[in-house]
Backbone bond lengths (Angstrom), bond angles and torsions (degrees), N, CA, C in turn:
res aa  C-N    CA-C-N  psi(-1)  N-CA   C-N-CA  omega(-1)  CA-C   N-CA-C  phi
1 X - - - 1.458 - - 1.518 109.98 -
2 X 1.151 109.90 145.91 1.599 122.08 -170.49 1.355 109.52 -58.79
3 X 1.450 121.98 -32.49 1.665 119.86 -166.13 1.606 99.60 -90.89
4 X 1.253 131.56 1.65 1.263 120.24 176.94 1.959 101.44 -92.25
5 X 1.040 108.63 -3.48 1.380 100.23 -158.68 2.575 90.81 -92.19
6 X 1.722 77.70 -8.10 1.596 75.85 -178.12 1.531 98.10 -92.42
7 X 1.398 136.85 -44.14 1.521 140.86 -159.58 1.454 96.28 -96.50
8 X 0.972 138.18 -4.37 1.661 121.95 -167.21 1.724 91.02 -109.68
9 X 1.731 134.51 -15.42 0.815 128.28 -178.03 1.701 133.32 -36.35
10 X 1.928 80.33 -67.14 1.447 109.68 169.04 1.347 108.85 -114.75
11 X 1.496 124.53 54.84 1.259 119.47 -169.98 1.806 123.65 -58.68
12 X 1.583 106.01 -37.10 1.772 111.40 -177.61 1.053 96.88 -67.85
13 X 1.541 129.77 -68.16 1.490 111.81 177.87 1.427 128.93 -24.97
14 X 1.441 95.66 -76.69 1.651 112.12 -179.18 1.458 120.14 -46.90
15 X 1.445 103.43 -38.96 1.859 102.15 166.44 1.802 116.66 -157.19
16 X 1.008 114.96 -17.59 1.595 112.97 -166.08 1.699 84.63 -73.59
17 X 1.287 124.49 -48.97 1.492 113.18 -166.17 1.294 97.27 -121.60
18 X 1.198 150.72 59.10 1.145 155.61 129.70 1.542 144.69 -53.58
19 X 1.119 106.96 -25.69 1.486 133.89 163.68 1.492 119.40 -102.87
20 X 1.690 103.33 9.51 1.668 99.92 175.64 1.503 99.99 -149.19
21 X 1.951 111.14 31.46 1.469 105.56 166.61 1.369 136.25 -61.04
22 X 1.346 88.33 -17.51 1.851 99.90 -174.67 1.657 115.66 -78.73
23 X 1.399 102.40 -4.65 1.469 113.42 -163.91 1.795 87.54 -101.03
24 X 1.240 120.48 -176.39 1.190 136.13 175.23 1.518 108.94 -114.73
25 X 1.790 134.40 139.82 1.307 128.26 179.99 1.618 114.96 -47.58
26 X 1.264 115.74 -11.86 1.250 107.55 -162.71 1.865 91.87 -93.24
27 X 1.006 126.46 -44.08 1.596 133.32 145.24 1.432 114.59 9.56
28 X 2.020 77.90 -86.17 1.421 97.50 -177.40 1.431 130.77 -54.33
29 X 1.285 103.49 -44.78 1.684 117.70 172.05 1.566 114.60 -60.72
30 X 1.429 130.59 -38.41 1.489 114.66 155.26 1.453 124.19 -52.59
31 X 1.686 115.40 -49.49 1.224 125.37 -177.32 1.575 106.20 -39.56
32 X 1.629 98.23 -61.59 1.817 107.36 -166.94 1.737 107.22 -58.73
33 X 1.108 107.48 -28.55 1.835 106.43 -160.10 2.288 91.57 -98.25
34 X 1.215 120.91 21.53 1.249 126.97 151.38 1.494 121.83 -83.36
35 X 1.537 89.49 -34.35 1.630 115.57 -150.99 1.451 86.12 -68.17
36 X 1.739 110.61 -62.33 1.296 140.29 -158.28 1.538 107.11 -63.59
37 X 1.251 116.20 -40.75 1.860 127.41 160.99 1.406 98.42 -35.72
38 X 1.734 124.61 -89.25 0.980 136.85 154.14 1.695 121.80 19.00
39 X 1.568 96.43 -88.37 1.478 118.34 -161.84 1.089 109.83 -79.91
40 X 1.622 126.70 -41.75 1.255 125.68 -168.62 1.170 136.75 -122.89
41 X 1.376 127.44 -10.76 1.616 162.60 142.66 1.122 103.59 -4.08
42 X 1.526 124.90 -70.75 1.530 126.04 170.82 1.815 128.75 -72.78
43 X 1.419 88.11 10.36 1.541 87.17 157.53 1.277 130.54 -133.74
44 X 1.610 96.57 22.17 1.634 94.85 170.66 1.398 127.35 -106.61
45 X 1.490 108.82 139.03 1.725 125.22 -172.00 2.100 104.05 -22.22
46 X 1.069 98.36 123.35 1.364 113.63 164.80 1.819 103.40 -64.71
47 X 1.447 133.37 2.65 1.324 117.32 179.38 1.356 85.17 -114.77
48 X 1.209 99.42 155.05 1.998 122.87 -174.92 1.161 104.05 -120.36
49 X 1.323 122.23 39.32 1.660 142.70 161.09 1.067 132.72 -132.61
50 X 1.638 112.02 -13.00 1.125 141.80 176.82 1.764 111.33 -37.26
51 X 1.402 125.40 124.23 1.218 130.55 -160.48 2.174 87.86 -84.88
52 X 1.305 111.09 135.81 1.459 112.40 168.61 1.436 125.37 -167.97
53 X 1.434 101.93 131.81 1.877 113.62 -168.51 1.606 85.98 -106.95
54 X 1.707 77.36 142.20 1.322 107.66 178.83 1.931 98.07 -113.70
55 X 1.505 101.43 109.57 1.503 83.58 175.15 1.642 90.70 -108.90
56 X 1.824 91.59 174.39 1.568 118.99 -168.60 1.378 102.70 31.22
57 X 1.799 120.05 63.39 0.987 133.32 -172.14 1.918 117.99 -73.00
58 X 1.759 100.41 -6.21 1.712 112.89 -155.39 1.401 110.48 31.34
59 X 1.618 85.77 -149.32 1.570 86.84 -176.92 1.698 134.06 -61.44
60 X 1.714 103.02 15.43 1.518 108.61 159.94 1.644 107.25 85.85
61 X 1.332 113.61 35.56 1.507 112.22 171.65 1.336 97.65 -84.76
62 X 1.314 144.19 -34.62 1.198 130.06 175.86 1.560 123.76 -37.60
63 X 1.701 98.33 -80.19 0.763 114.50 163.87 1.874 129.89 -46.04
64 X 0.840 112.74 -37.52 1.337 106.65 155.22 1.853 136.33 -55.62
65 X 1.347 102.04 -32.52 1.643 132.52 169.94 1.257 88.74 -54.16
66 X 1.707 115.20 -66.13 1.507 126.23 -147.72 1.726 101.63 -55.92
67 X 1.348 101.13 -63.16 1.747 120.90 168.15 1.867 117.21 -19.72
68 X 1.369 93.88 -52.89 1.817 102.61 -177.08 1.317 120.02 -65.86
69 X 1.669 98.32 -36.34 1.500 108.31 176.41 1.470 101.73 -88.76
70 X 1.004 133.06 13.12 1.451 126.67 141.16 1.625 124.38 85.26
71 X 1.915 90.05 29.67 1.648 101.93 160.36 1.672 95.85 -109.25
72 X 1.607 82.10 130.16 1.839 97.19 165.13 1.480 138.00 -89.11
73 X 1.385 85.23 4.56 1.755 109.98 -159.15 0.918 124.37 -98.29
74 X 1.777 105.11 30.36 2.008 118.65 -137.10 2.047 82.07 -112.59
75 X 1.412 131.89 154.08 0.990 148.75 -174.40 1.327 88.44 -155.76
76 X 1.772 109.25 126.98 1.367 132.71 160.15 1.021 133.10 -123.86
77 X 1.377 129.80 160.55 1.447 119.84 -165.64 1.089 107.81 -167.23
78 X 1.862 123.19 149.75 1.181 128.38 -169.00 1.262 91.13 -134.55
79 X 1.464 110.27 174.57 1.835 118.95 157.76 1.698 107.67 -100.11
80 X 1.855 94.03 -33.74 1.352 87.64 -173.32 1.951 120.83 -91.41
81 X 1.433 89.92 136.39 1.498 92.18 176.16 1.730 127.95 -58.22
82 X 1.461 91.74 -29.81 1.738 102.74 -172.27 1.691 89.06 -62.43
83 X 1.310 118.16 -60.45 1.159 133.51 -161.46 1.902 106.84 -48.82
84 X 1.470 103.75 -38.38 1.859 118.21 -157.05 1.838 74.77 -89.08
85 X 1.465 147.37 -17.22 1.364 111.31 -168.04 1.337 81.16 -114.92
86 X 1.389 168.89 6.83 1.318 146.86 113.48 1.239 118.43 -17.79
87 X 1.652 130.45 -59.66 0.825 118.51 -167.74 2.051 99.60 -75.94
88 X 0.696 111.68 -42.49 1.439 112.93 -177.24 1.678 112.33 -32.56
89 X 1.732 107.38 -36.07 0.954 122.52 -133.55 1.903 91.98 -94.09
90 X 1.550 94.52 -32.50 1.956 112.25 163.78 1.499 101.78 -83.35
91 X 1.267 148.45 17.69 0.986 134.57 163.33 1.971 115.77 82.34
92 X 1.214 114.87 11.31 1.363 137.78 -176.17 1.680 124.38 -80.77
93 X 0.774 132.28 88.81 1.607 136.14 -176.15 1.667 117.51 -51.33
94 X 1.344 114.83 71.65 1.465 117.94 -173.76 1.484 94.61 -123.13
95 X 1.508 110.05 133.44 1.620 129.79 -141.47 1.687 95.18 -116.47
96 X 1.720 143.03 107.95 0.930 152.91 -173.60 1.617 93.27 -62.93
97 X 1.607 97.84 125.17 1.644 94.61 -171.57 1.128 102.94 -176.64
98 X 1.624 123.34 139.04 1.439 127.50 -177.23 1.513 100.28 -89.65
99 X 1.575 111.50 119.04 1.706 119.62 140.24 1.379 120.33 29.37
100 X 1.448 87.99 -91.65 1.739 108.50 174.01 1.299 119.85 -58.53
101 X 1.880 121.76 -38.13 1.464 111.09 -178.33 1.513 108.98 -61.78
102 X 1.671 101.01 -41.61 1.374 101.85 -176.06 1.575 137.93 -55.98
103 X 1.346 117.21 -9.95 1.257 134.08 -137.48 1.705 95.26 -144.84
104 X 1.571 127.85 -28.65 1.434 119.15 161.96 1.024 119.87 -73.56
105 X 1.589 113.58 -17.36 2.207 101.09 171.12 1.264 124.82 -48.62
106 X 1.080 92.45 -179.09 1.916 94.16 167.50 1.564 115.16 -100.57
107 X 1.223 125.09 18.45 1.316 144.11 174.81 1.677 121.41 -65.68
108 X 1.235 110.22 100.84 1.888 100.16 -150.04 2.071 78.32 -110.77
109 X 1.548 93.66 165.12 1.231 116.43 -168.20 1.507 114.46 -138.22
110 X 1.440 122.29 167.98 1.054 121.19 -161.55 1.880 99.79 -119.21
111 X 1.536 101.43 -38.65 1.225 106.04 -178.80 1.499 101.05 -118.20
112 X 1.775 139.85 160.32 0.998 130.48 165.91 1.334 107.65 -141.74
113 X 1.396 118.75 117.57 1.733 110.78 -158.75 1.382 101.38 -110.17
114 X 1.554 139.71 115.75 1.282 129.97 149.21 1.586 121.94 -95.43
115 X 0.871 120.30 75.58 1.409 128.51 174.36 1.780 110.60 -54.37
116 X 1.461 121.97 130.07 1.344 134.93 178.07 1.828 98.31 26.54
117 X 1.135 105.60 86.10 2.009 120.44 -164.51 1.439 105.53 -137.19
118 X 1.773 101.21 -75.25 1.211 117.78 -133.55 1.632 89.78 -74.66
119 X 1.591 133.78 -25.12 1.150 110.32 178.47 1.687 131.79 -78.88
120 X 1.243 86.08 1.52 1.860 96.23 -179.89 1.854 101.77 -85.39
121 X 1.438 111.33 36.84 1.603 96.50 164.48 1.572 105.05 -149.17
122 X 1.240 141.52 158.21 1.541 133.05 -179.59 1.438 99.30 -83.23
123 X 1.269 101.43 -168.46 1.244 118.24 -168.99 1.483 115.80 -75.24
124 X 1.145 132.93 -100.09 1.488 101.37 167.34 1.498 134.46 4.84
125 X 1.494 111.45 -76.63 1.187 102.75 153.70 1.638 148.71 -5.50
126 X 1.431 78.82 -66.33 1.585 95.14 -178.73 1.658 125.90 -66.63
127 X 1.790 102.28 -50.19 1.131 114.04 169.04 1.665 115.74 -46.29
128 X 1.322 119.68 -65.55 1.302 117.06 -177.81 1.736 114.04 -45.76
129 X 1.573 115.03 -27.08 1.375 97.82 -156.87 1.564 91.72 -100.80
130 X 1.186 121.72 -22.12 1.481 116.22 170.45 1.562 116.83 -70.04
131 X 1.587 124.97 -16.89 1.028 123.89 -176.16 1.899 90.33 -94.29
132 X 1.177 123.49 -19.50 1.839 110.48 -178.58 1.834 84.30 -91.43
133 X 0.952 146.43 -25.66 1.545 132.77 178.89 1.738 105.39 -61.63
134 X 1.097 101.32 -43.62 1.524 109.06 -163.92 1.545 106.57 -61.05
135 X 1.700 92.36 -55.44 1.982 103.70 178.07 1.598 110.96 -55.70
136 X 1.381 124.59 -16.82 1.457 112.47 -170.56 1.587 98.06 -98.61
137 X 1.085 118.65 8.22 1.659 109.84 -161.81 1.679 82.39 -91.00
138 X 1.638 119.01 135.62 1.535 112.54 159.08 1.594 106.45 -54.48
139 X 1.697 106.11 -160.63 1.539 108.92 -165.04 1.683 112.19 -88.33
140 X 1.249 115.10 140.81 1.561 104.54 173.91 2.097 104.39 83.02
141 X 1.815 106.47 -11.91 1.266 99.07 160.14 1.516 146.50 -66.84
142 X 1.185 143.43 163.71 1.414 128.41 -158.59 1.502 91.68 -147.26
143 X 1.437 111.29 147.52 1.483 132.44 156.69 1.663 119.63 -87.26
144 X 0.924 123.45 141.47 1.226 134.25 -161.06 1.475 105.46 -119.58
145 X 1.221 159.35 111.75 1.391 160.11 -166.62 1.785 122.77 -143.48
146 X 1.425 101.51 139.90 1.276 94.00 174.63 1.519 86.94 -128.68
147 X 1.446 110.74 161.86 1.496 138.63 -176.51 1.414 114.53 -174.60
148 X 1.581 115.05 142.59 1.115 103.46 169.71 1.354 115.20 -102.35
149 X 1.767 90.97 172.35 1.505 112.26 -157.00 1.243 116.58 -134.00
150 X 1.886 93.85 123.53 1.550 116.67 -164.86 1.556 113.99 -48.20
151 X 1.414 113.25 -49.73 1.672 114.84 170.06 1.379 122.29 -48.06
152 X 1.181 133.91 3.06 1.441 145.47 -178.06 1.149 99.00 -66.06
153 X 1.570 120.13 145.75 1.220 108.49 161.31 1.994 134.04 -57.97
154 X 0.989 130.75 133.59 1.175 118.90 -161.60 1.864 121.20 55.28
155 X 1.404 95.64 28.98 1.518 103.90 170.91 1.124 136.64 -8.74
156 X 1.292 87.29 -55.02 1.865 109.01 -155.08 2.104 94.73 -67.45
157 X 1.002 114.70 -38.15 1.836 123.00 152.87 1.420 113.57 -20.93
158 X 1.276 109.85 -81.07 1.251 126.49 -178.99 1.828 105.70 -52.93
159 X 1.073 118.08 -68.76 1.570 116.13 -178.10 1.042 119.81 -57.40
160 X 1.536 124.79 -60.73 1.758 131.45 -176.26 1.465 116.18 -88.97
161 X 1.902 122.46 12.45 1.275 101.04 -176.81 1.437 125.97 -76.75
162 X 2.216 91.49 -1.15 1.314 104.10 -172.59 1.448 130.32 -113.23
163 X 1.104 125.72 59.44 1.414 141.69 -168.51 1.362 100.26 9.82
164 X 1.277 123.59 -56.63 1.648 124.04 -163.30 1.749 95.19 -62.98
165 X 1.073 141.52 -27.31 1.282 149.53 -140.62 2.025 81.23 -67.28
166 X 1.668 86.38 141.00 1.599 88.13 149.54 1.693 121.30 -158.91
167 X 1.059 115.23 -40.84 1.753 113.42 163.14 1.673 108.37 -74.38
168 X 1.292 118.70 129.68 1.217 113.03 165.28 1.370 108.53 -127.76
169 X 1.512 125.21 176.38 0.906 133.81 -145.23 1.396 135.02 -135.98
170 X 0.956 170.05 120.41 1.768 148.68 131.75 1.278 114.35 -90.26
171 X 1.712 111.82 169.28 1.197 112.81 165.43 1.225 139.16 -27.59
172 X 1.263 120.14 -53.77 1.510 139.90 172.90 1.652 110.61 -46.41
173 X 1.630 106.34 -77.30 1.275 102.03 163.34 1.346 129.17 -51.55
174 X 1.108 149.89 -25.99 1.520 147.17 -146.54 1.747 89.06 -104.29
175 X 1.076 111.75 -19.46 1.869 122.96 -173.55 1.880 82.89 -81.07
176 X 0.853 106.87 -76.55 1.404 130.92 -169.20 1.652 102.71 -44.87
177 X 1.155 126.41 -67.24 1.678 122.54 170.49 1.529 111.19 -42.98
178 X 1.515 118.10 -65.17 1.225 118.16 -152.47 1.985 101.88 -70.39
179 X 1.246 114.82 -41.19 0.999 107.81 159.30 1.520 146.35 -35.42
180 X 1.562 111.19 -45.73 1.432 135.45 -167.18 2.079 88.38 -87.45
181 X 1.441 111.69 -16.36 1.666 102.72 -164.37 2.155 77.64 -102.66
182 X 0.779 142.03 68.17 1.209 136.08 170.40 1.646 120.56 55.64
183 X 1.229 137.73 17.27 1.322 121.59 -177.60 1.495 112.26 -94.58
184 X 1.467 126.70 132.78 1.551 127.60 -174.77 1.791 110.25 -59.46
185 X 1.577 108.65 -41.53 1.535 109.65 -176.88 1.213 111.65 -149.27
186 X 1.336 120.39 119.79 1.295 119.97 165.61 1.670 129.13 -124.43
187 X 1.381 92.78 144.66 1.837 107.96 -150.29 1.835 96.32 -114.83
188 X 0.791 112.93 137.07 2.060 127.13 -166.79 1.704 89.76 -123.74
189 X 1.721 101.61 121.43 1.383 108.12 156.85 1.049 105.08 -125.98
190 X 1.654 111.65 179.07 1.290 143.58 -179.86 1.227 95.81 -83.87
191 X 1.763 98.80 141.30 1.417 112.37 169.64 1.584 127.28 -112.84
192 X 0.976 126.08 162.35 1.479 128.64 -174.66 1.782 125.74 -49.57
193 X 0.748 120.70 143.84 1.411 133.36 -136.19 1.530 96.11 -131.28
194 X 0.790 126.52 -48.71 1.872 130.99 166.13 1.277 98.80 6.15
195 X 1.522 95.10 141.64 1.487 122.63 159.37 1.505 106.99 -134.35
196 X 1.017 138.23 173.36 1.490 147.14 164.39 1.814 103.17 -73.46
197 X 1.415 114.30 146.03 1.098 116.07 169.63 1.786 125.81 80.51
198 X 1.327 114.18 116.51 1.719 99.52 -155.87 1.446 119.31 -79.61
199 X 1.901 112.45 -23.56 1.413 96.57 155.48 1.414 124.58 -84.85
200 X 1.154 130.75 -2.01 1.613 120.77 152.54 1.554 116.47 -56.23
201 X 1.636 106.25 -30.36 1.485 103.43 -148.94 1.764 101.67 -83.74
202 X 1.477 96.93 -20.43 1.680 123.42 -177.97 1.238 111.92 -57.29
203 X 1.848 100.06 -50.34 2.051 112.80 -168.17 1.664 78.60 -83.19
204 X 1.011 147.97 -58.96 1.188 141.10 -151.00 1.633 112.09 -53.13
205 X 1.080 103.81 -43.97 2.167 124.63 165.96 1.280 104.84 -48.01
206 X 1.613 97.43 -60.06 1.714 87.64 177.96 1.770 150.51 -65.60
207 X 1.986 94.74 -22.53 1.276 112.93 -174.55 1.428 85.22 -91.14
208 X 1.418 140.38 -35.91 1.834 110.40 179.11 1.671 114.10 -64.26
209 X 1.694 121.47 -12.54 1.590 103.35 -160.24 1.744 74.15 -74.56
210 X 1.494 139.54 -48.67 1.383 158.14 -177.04 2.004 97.93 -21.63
211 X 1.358 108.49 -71.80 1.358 128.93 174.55 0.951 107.00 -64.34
212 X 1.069 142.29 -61.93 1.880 117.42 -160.50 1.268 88.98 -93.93
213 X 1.717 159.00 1.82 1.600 120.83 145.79 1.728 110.81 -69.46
214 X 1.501 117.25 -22.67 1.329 90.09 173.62 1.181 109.60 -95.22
215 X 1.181 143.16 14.85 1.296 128.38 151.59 2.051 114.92 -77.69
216 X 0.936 95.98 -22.72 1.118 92.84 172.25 1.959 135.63 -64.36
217 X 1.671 80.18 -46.10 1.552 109.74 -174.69 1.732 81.03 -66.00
218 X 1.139 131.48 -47.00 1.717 124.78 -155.98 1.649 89.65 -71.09
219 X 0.982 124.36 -43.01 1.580 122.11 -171.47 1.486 107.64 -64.52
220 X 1.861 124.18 -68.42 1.378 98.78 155.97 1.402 140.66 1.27
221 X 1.847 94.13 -71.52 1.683 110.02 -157.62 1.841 105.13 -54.92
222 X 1.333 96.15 -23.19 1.838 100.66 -168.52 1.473 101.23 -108.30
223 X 1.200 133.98 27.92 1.466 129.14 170.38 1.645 116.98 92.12
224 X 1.445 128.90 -0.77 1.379 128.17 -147.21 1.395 89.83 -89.03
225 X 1.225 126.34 160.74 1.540 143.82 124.04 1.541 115.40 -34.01
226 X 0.994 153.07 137.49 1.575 141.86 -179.62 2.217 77.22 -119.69
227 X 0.648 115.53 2.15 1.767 91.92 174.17 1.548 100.38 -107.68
228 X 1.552 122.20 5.18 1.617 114.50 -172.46 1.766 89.58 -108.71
229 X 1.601 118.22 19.62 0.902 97.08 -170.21 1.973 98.59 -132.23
230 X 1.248 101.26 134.03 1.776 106.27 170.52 1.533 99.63 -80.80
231 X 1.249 118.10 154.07 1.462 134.46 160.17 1.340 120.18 -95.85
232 X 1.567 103.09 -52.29 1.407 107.60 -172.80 2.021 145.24 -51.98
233 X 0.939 121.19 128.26 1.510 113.09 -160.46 1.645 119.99 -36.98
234 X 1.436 100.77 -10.94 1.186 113.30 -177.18 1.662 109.19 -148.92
235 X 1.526 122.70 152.60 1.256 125.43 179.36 1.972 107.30 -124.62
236 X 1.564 81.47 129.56 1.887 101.26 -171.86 1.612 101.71 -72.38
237 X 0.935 173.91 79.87 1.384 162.06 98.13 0.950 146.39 27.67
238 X 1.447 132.69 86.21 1.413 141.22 -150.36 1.249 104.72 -132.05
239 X 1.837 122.45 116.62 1.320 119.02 -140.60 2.136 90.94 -146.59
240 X 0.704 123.55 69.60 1.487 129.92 -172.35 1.959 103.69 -56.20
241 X 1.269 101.71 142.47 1.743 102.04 165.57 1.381 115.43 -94.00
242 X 1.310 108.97 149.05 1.150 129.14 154.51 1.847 112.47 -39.30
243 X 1.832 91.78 120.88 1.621 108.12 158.32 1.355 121.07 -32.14
């Protein structure tokens, strides 16, 4: 679509790192690989050979995370250039590459990570590329995803703070998509909650146990399930293939 060719230009500036200009990349890249301890640590392959694409990798903190913990087998990729010479610029191997080129080989994978991705495409969109993610995963492989999630408190933050944004999500649905695009089981976690600073991060622990019981009690009051429901500003995504 024509309007991505204006926001995806200078995308970190304009928004991926926009709220952490004052910091330096090297900053940022500790900050993100806390986050990533956090969120994703307990779901990565116990083999340290494990074949894994990192798409809309940016400036490659993922993939760099992935590196420390000591899989080498990590392939990343951006569309954007600003984004592919950042990482260049930390010394990070993230490979200028469209989505789709990456993902029509015959190159099958074990892990497939889209971290803050899958909502920058509509529907159509989405379906097709989650159903070519799924086909490249070898057998018993899983996709790994983060997106945010409309049920969050103050949701609409998380989904629309990003103009490019266009499928959004909750638990319910994200069960419901990844399923209908071929995946055998899919499992929704909670995502990281971090703030900067450890007595912020302390009061901050305490005002969510505060928030998510009354979000809960409000879900009750109107008939809901409170276990069909994520809280967190964002939802972790764990999407296994078919035998």
């Amino acid at each position: 679509m024509a309007y991505r060719d204006t926001f995806y230009k200078d995308y970190f500036q304009q928004q991926a790192g926009r709220n952490t200009l004052a910091d330096s990349l090297k900053e940022k890249l500790a900050w993100d690989q806390k986050v990533y301890a956090e969120e994703l640590l307990h779901l990565l392959p116990e083999d340290r050979s494990a074949s894994i694409l990192d798409l809309g990798a940016g400036y490659g903190s993922l993939c760099h995370w992935l590196q420390h913990k000591e899989f080498q087998n990590v392939r990343a990729i951006d569309t954007s250039s600003e984004q592919v010479q950042r990482a260049k610029e930390l010394g990070i191997p993230v490979e200028l590459c469209d989505v789709h080129t990456a993902i029509d080989g015959e190159e099958r994978y074990d892990v497939i990570f889209a971290i803050d991705f899958i909502e920058h495409f509509d529907k159509e969109e989405l379906v097709e590329l989650l159903k070519k993610m799924i086909s490249r995963l070898n057998p018993n492989g899983k996709l790994i995803l983060r997106s945010p999630n409309i049920d969050a408190p103050i949701g609409s933050f998380y989904a629309f703070g990003d103009f490019t944004h266009g499928v959004v999500l909750n638990k319910h649905s994200a069960i419901q998509l990844l399923l209908a695009c071929g995946a055998r089981k899919v499992d929704i976690h909670p995502s990281s909650l971090r703030v900067k600073g450890p007595v912020k991060n302390t009061f901050r622990k305490l005002l969510w146990i505060v928030v998510k019981a009354t979000m809960k009690v409000a879900l009750f009051a109107t008939g809901r399930r409170t276990s069909a429901v994520s809280y967190t500003p964002n939802l972790i995504i764990e999407a296994y293939k078919k035998d």
